[in-house]
C-alpha positions in Angstrom: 311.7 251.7 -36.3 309.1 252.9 -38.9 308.9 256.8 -38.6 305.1 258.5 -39.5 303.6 262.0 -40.3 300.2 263.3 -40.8 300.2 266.2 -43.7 296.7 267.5 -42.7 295.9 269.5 -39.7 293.9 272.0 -38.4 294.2 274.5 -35.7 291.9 277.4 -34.3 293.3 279.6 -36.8 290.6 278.4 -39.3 288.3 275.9 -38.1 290.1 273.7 -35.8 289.4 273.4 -31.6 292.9 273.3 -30.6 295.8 276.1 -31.3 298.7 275.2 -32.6 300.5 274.5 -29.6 298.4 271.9 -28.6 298.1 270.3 -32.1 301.8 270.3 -31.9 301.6 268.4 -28.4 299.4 265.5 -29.7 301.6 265.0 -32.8 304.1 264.6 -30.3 302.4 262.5 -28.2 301.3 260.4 -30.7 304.6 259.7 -32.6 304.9 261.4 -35.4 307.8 262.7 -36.8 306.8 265.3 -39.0 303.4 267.2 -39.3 301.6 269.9 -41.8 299.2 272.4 -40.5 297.0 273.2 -43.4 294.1 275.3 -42.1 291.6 277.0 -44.4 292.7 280.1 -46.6 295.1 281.3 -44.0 298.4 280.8 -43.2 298.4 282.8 -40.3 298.8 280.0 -37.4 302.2 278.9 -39.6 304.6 281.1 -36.9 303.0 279.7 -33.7 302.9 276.1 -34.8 306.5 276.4 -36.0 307.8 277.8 -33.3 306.0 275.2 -30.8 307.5 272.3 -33.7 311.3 273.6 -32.9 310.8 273.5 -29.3 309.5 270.2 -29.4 311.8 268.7 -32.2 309.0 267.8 -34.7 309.3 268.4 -38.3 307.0 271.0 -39.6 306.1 271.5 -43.0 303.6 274.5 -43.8 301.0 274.3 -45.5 297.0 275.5 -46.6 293.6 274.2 -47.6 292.4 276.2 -50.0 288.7 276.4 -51.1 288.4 276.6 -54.8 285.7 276.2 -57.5 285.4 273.3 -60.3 282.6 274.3 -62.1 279.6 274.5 -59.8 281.7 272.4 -57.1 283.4 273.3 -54.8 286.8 271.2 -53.8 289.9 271.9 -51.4 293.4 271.5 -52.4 296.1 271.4 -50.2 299.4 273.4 -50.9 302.2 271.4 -49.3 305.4 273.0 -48.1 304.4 276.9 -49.3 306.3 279.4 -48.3 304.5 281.2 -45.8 305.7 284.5 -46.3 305.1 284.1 -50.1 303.4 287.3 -51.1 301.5 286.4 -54.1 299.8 283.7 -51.7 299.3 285.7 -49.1 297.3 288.0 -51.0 294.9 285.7 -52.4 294.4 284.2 -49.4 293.7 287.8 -47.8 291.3 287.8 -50.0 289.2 284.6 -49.2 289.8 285.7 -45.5 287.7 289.2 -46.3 285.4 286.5 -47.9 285.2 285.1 -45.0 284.3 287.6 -42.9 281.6 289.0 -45.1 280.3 285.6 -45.1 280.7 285.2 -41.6 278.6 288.6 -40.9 275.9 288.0 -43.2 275.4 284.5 -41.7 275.3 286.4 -38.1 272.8 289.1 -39.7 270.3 285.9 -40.8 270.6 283.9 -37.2 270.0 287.2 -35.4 266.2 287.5 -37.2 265.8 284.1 -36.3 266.0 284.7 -32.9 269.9 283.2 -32.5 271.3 286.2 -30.9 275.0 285.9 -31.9 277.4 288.5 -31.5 279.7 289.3 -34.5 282.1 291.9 -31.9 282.2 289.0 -29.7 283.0 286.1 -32.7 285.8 288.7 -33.8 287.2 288.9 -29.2 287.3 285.8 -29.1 288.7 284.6 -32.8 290.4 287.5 -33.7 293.7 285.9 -34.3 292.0 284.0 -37.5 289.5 283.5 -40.0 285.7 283.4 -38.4 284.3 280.5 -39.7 280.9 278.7 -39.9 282.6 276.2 -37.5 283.2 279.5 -34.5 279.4 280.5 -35.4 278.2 276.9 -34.6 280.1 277.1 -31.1 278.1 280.2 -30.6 274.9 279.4 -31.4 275.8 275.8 -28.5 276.9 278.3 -25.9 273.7 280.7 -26.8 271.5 276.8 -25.6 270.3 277.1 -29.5 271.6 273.6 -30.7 272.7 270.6 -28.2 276.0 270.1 -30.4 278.3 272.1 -33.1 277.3 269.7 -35.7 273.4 270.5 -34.1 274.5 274.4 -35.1 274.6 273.6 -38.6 271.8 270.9 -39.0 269.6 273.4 -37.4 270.8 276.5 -38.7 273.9 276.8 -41.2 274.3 274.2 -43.5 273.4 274.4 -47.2 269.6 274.5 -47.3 269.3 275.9 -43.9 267.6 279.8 -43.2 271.2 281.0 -41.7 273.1 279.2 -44.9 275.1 281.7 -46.9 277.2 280.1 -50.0 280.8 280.8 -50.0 282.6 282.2 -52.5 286.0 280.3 -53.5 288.9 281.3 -55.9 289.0 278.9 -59.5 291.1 275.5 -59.7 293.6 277.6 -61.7 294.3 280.4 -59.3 295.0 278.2 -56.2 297.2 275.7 -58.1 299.0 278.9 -59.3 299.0 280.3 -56.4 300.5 277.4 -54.9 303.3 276.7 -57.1 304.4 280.3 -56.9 304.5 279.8 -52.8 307.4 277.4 -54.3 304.5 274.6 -53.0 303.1 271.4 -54.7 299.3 271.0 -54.9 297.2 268.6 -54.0 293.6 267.2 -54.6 292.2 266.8 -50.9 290.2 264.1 -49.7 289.2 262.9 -53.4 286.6 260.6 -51.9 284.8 262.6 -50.0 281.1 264.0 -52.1 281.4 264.2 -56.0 285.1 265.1 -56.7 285.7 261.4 -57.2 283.4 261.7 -60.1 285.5 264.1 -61.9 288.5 263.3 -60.7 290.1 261.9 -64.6 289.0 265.6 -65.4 290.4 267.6 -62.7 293.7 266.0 -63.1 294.4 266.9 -66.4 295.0 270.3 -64.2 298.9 270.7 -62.6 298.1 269.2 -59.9 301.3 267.4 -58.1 299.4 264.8 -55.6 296.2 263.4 -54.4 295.9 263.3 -50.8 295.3 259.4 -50.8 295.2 258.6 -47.1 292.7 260.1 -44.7 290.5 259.4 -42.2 287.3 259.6 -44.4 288.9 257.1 -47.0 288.1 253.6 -47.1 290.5 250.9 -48.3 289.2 250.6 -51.4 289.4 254.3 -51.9 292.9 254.5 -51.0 293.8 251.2 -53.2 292.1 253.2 -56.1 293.4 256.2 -55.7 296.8 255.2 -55.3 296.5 253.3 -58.6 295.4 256.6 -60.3 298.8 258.4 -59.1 301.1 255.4 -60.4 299.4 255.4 -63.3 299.8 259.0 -63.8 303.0 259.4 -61.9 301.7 262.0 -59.3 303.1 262.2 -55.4 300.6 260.7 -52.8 300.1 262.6 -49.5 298.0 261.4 -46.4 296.7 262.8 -43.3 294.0 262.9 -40.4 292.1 266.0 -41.5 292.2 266.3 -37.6 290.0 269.1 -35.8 291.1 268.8 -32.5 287.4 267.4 -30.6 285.8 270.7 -31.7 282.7 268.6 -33.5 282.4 266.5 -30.2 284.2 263.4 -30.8 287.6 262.4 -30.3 290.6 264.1 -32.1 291.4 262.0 -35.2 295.1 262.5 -34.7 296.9 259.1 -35.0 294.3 257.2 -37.2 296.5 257.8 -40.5 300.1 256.9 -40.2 301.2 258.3 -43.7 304.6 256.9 -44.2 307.6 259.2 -44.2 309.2 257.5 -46.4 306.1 258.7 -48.7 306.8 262.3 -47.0 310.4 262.6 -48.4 309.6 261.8 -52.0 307.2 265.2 -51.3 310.6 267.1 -49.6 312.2 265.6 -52.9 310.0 267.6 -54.9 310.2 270.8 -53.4 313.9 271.0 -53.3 
């Protein structure tokens, strides 16, 4: 019986609708065997969902999506099978979190003068555990009867271009790779495909990267047949995953709609031991 995992999750400790628990639950549900939860910039929701994973008899691997810069660009790389207790990753990712929150406040400050009464003290009651993100601010300004729908929030409001919009500010390429590998974690380009990282991917990869993140729900055939040319030819891992936000945005949970291989998973376990 063919076994499958899905090495990109998210849970409500960055910008995911479900908590780790329940992400935990669906993977079961759905069959997998193993799982990574790789929220943004914070490995805080790494005890819960591990915890839940032993319980259930799932295989866990932690990981992180970090937001770095490429020039004027902003990509995400995922750090597979980090040590979540790694200090030097910890405090760089501290220090996106604090980011974050800045970001998140000014964002609040703007909304406010335009008549979007949201509450940073209550953002912080009821997302305290993790990082308040664009995605928690969007909910708000739904349940304030400002927007019809979370993705309404940012077309309306948050989005790059928008009166609310407030860039964010991301570490370099360098530092999350490094800070990756000394989490005793291999590093990833995520979602290659997805805006203009495809364009500069030959570039980019000249960088220590250890993978591209070849499956995923946003990748079409033809992206996935390229890209998984690119890391024969170069002799990089492959990783896959759903990119799943629980049904925060609306629509159903995109759990189960990449099956990545765990055959594909163990050359990755390979690598890290």
């Amino acid at each position: 019986m063919s076994k499958f995992v899905d090495l990109h999750l998210h849970t409500t400790f960055s910008d995911g609708g479900d908590d780790p628990e329940v992400v935990v639950a669906r993977a079961v549900e759905n069959g997998f065997s193993a799982i990574a939860i790789t929220d943004h910039d914070t490995l805080t929701g790494i005890p819960r969902a591990q915890a839940a994973a032993d319980k259930a008899g799932l295989e866990l691997m932690p990981g992180v999506e970090i937001s770095a810069q490429w020039g004027k660009m902003e990509i995400h790389i995922l750090g597979l099978g980090v040590d979540p207790y790694s200090e030097s990753l910890t405090t760089v990712l501290q220090t996106l979190s604090n980011e974050r929150a800045l970001r998140a406040e000014k964002i609040v400050d703007k909304l406010n003068k335009l008549d979007v009464p949201v509450s940073i003290e209550d953002l912080k009651e009821k997302y305290g555990d993790g990082v308040i993100g664009r995605m928690h601010i969007a909910q708000e300004i739904v349940a304030l009867g400002k927007a019809p729908t979370v993705q309404g929030g940012f077309d309306l409001y948050i989005k790059a271009g928008k009166k609310a919009y407030v860039p964010k500010k991301a570490i370099s390429s360098d530092k999350a790779i490094e800070s990756i590998h000394a989490a005793e974690g291999l590093a990833f380009i995520a979602h290659p495909c997805i805006g203009k990282v495809r364009n500069s991917l030959t570039k980019m990869l000249q960088k220590p990267f250890d993978g591209i993140e070849v499956f995923h729900s946003k990748h079409t055939p033809g992206h996935i047949a390229e890209l998984q040319a690119v890391a024969t030819e170069r002799k990089l891992l492959i990783s896959g995953g759903s990119d799943c936000h629980g049904s925060i945005k609306g629509h159903a949970p995109l759990m189960g709609q990449i099956r990545f291989p765990y055959s594909e998973y163990e050359k990755i376990k390979a690598a890290l031991s």
